[in-house]
C-alpha positions in Angstrom: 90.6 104.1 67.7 89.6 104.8 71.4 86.8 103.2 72.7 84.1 105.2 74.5 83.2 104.1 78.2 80.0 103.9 79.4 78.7 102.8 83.1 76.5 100.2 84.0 75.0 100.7 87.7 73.3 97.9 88.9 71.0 97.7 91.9 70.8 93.8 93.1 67.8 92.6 94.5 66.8 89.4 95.7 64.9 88.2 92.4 65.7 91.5 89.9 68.5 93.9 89.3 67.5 97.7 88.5 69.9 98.8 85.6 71.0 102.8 85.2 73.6 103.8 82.3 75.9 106.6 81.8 78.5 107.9 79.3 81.9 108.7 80.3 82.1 112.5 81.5 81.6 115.0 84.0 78.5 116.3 82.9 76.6 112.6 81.0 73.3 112.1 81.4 72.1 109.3 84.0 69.6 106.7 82.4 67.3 104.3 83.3 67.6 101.3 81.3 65.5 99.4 83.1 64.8 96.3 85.3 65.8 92.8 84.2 66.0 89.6 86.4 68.2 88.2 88.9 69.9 85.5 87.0 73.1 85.2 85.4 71.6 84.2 82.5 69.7 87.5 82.3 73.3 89.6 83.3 74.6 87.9 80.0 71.7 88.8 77.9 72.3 92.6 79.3 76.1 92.4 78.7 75.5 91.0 75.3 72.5 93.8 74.2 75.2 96.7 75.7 78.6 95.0 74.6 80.1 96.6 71.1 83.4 96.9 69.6 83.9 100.7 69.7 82.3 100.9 73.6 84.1 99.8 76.4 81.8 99.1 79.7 82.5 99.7 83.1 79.8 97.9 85.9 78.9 99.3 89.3 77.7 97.4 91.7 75.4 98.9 94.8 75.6 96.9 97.7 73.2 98.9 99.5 73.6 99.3 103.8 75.6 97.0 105.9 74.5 95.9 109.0 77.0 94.4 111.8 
């Protein structure tokens, strides 16, 4: 059985992370999950509430501008 992939973006902020999820496909629907908190304990809560056995995710990461 092939697993489906969905997205993950996630916009890092100082104390919070803005979360956006997306199916696989040309044409999927962007949405917002939400916003959860900065922690790695609160990443593992996320990966554990999106994680199943017939989805396979794929994370983003927006870095946002870089200044020299």
């Amino acid at each position: 059985m092939k697993k489906s992939i969905t997205f993950v973006g996630l916009d890092v902020h100082k104390n919070s992370i803005a979360v956006a999820i997306a199916d696989a496909g040309r044409n999927a629907e962007v949405r917002n999950y939400g916003i959860i908190g900065g922690t790695l304990e609160d990443l593992d809560r996320l990966v554990k509430k999106l994680s199943s056995s017939d989805k396979e995710l794929h994370f983003v990461y927006e870095a946002g501008p870089l200044r020299l």
